[in-house]
Residue frames as qw, qx, qy, qz and C-alpha x, y, z in Angstrom:
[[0.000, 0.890, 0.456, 0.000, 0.00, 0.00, 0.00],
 [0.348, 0.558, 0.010, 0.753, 1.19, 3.63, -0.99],
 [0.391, -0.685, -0.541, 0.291, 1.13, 5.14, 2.48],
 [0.177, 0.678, -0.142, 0.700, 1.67, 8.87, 3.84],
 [0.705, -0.355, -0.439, 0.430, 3.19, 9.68, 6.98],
 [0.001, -0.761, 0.022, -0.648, 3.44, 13.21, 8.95],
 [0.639, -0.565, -0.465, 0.237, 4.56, 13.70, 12.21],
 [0.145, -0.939, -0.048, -0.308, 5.51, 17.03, 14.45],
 [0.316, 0.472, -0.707, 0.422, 8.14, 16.87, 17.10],
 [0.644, -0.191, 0.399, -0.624, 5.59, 15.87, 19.64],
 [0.889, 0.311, 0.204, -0.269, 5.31, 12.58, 17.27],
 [0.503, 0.745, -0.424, -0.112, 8.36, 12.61, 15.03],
 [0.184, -0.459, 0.858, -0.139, 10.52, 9.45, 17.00],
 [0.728, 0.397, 0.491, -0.265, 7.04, 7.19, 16.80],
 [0.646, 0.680, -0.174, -0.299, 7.00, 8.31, 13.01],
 [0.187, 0.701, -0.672, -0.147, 10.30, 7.50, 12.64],
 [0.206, -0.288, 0.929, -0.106, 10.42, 4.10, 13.91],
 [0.672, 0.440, 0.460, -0.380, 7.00, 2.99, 12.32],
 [0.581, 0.732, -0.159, -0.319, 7.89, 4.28, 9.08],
 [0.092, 0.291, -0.932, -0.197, 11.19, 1.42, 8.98],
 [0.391, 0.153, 0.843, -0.336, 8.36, -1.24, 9.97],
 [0.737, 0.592, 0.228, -0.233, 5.87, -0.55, 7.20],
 [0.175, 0.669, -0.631, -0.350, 9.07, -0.62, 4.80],
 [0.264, -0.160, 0.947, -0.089, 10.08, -3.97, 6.15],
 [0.509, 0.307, 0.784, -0.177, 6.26, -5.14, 5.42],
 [0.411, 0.191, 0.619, 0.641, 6.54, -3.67, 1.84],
 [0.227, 0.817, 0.501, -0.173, 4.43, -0.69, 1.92],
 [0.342, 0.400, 0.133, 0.840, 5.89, 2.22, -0.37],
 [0.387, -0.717, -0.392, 0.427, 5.98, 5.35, 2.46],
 [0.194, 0.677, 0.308, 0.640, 5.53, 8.48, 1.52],
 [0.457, -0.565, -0.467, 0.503, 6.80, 10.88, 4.28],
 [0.205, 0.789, 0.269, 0.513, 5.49, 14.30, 4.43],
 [0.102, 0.534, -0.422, 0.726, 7.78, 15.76, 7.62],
 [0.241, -0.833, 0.481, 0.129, 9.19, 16.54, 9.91],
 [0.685, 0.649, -0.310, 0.114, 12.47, 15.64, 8.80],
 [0.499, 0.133, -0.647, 0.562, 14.16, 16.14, 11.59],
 [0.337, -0.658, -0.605, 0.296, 13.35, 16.46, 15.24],
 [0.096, 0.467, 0.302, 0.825, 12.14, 20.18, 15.30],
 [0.239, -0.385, -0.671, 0.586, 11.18, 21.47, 18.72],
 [0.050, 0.354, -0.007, -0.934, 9.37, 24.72, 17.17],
 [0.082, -0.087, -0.659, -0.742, 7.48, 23.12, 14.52],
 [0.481, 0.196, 0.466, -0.716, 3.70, 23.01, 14.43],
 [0.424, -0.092, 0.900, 0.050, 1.89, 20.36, 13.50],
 [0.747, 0.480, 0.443, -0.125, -0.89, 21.52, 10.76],
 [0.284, 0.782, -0.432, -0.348, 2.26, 22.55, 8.37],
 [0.142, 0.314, -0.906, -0.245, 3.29, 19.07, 7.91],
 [0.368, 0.299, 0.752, -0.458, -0.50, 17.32, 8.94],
 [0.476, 0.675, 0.154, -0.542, -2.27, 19.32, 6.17],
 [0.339, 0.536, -0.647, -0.424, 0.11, 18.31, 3.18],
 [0.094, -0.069, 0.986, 0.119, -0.50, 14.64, 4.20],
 [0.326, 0.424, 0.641, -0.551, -4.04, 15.38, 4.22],
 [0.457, 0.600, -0.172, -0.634, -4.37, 17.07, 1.08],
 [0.108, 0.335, -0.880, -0.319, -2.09, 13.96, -0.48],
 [0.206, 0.230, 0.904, -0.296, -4.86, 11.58, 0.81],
 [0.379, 0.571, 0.411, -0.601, -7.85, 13.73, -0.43],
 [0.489, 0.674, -0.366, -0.414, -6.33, 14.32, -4.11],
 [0.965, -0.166, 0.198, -0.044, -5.42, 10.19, -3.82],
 [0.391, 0.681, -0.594, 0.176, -1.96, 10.49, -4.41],
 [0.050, 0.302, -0.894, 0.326, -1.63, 8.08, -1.25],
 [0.428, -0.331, -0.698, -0.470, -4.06, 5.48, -0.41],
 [0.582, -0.737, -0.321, 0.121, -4.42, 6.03, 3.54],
 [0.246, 0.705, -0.224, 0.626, -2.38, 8.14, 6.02],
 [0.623, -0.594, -0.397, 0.318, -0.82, 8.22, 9.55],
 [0.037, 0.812, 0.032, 0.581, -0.69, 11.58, 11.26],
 [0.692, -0.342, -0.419, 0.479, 1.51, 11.97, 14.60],
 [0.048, -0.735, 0.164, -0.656, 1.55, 14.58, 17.10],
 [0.137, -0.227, 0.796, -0.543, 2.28, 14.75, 20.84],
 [0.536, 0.016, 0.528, -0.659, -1.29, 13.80, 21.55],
 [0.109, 0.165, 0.834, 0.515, -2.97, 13.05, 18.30],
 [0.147, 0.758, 0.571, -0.278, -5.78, 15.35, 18.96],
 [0.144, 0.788, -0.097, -0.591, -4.42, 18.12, 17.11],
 [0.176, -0.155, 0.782, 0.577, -3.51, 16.03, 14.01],
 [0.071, 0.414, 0.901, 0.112, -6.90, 14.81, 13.81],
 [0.057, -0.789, -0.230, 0.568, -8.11, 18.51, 14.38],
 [0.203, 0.649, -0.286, -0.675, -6.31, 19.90, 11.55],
 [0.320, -0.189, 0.912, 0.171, -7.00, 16.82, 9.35],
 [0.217, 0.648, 0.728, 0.049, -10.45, 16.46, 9.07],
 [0.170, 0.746, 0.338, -0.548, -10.18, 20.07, 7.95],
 [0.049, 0.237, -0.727, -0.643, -9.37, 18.81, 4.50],
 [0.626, 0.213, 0.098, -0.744, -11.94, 17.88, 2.48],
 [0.890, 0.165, -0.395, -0.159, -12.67, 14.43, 1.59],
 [0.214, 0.396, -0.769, 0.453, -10.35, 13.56, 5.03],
 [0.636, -0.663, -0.068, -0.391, -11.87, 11.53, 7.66],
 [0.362, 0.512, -0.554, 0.548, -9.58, 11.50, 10.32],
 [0.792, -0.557, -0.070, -0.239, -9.82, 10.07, 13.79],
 [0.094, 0.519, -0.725, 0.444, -7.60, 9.58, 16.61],
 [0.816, -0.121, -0.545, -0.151, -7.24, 5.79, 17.73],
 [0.342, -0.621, 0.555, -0.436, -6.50, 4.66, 20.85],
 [0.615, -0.060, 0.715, -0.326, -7.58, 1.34, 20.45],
 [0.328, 0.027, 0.891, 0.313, -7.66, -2.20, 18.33],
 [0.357, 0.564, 0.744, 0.038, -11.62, -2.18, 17.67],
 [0.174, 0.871, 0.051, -0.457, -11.82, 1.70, 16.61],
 [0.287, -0.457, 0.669, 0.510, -8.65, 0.69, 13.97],
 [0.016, 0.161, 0.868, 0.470, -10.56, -1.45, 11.81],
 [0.247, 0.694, 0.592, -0.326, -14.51, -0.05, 13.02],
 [0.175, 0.821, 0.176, -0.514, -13.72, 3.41, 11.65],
 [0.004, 0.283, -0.729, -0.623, -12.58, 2.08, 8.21],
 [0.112, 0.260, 0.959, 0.027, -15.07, -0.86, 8.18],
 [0.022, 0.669, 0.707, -0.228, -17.91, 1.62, 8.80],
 [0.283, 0.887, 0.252, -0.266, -16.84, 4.99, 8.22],
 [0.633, 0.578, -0.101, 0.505, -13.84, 5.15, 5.36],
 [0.464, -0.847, 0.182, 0.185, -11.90, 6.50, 7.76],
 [0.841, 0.453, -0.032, 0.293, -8.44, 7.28, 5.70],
 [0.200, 0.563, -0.490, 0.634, -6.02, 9.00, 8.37],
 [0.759, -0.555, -0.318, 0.121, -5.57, 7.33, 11.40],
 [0.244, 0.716, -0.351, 0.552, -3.83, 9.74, 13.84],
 [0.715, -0.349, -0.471, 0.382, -1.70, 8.48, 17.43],
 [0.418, -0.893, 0.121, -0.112, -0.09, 10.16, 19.91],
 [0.486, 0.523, -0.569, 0.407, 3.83, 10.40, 20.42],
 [0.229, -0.534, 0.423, -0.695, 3.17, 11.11, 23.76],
 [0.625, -0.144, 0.467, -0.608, 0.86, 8.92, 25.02],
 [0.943, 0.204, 0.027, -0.262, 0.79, 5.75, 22.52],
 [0.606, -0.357, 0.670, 0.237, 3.77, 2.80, 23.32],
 [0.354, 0.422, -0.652, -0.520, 5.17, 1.90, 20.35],
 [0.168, -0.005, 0.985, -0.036, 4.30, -1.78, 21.05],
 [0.406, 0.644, 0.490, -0.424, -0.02, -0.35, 20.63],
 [0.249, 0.679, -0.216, -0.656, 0.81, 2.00, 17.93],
 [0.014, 0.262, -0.906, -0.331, 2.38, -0.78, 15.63],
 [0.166, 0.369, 0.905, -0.130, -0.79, -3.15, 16.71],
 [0.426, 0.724, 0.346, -0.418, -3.50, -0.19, 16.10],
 [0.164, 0.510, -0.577, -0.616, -1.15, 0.94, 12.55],
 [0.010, -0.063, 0.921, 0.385, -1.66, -2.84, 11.27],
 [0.257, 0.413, 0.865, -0.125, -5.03, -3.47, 11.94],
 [0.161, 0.684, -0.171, -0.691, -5.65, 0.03, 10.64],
 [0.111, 0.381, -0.801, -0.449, -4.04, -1.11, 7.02],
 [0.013, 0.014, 0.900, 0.435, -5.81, -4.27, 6.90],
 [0.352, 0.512, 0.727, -0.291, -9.10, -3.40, 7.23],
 [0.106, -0.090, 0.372, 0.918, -11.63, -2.10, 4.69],
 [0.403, 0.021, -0.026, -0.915, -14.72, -0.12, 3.56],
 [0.435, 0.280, 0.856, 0.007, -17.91, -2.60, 3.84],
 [0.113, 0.001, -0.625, -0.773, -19.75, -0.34, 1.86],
 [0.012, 0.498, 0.827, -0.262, -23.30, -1.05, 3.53],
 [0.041, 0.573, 0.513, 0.638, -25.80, 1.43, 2.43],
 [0.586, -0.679, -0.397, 0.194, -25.93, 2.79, 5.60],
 [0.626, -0.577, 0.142, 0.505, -22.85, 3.62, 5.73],
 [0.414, 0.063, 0.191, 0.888, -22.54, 4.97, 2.64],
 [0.037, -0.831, -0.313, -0.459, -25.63, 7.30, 3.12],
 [0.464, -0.794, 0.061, 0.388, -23.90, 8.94, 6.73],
 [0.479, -0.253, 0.329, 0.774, -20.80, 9.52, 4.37],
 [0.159, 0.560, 0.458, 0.672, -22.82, 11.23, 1.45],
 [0.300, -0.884, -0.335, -0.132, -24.12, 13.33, 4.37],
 [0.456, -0.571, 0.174, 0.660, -20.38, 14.48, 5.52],
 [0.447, 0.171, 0.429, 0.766, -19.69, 14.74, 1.92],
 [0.052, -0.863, -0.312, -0.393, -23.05, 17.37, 1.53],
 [0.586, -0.764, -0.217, 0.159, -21.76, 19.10, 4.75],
 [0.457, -0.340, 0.198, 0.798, -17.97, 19.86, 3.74],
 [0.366, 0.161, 0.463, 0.791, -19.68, 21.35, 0.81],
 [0.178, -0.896, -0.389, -0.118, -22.33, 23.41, 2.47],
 [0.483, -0.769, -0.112, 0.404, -19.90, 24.97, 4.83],
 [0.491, 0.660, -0.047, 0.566, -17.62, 27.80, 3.93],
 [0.651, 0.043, -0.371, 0.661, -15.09, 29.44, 6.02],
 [0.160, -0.943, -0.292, -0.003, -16.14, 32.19, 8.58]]
């Protein structure tokens, strides 16, 4: 899988070590920053470019890292066509694909062992859309919604 990868300095060690691991398991990783550890940066300058990559499908999912993972997932889902969610858990990894296309999964540096992260990253990856009519009418209803709103 053609992944994208973004992490702050709050997130950027996680990133780093993930991003050899999906190598190893043959994904092609697409890393949109930091670069280096960067105690100053801020996280929707390098969040938002992985977002956009996702939205304009240049990658086919996306993992977004910040200290917490509340502010990735914050400036994330303000891309269009992004649904972004901070995991924390195994069943939310594969629910919020399964159910809601969920194509940026975003951790925490801070707060998520690498030993979880890895476990929520894979299960992440292998799951996919069911496609239930259900589930795609709630998503045609985000989709109407990003395109009602307009920027105040």
């Amino acid at each position: 899988m053609r992944l994208g990868i973004a992490a702050d300095h709050g997130g950027f060690e996680l990133k780093e070590q993930l991003k050899q691991e999906l190598k190893t398991l043959g994904h092609e990783v697409v890393d949109y920053g930091a670069h280096e550890y960067a105690p100053q940066d801020d996280y929707p300058d390098l969040v938002v470019p992985l977002a956009r990559a996702v939205a304009r499908g240049e990658v086919e999912r996306g993992l977004a890292f910040c200290g917490s993972g509340v502010g990735a997932s914050v400036a994330a889902n303000k891309v269009p066509g992004v649904r972004a969610a901070l995991i924390t858990d195994p069943y939310s990894a594969h629910q919020g694909v399964e159910d809601d296309d969920m194509n940026i999964m975003c951790l925490g540096g801070r707060v998520t062992c690498y030993a979880l992260a890895w476990e929520l990253i894979q299960t992440f990856l292998k799951a996919s859309f069911k496609g239930a009519d259900r589930f795609r009418r709630r998503l045609d209803k985000i989709k109407a919604l990003e395109k009602q709103e307009k920027p105040v």
